[in-house]
C-alpha positions as CSV (number, residue, x, y, z in Angstrom):
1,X,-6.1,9.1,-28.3
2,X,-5.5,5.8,-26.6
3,X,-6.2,2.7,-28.9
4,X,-7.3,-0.7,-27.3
5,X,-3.4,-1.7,-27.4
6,X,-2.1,1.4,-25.2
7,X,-2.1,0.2,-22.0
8,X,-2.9,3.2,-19.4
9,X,-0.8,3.3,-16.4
10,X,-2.2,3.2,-13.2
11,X,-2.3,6.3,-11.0
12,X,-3.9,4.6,-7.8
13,X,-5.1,1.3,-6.3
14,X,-7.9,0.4,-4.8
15,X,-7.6,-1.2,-0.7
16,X,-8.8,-4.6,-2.2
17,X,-5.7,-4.1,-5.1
18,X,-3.3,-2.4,-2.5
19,X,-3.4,-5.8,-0.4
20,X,-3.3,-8.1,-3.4
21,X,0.0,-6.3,-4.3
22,X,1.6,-6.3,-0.7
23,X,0.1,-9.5,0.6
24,X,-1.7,-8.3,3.6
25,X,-5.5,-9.2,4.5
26,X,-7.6,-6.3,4.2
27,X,-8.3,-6.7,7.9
28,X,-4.4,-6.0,8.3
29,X,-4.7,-2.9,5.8
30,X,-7.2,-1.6,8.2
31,X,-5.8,-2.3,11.6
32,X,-2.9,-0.7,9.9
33,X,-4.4,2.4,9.4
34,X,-6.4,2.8,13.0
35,X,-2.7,2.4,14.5
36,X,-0.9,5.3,12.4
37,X,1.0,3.0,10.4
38,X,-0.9,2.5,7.3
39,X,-0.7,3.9,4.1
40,X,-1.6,7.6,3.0
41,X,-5.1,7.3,1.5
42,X,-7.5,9.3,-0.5
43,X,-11.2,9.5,-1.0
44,X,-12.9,9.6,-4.3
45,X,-16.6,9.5,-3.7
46,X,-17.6,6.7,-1.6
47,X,-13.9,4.8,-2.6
48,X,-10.6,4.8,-0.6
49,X,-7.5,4.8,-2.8
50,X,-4.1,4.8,-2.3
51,X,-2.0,6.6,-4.8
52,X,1.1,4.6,-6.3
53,X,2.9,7.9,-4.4
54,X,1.5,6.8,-1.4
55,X,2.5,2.9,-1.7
56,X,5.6,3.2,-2.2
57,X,5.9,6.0,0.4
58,X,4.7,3.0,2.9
59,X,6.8,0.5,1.6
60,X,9.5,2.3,2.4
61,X,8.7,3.5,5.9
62,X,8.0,-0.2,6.4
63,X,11.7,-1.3,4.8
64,X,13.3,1.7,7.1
65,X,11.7,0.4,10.3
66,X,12.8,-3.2,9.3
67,X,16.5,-2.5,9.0
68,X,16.3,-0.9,12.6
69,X,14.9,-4.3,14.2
70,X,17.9,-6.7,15.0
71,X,17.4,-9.7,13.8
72,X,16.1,-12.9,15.7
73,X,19.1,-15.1,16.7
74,X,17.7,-19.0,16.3
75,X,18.8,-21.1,19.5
C-alpha cells in the first residue's frame, strides 16, 4: 500500500504535460501529429496520452534527424 510519502511514478503524460516537458505549443504537438512526425499516442476514454515509452521514442527520432541536418554556417 502506497502511503502519502510514496511518490507514484508516472506511466503517461497528458498532451498539455507532454508539451510542458518538451517546450512546444500544443498547436505544434498537433501539427506534429497531422504531418507523421509526432509522438505515438494512446486513447483512454475521451483523453489522448502519450506513454513515457512513446516520449522518449520521439525524442529520439527527433535527436536522430537533428544530427543528419548540417549545421548553419553564420556569414
Amino acid at each position: 500500500m502506497n502511503t502519502p510519502q510514496q511518490a507514484v511514478a508516472r506511466a503517461a503524460y497528458s498532451v498539455r504535460d507532454f508539451c510542458e516537458a518538451y517546450g512546444i505549443t500544443k498547436v505544434m504537438f498537433y501539427k506534429m501529429l497531422k504531418e507523421g512526425t509526432g509522438p505515438k499516442i494512446m486513447k483512454v476514454g475521451s483523453r489522448t496520452l502519450i506513454s513515457i515509452e512513446a516520449a522518449t521514442d520521439w525524442r529520439r527520432q527527433c535527436e536522430e534527424g537533428a544530427q543528419l541536418i548540417p549545421a548553419r554556417r553564420r556569414s
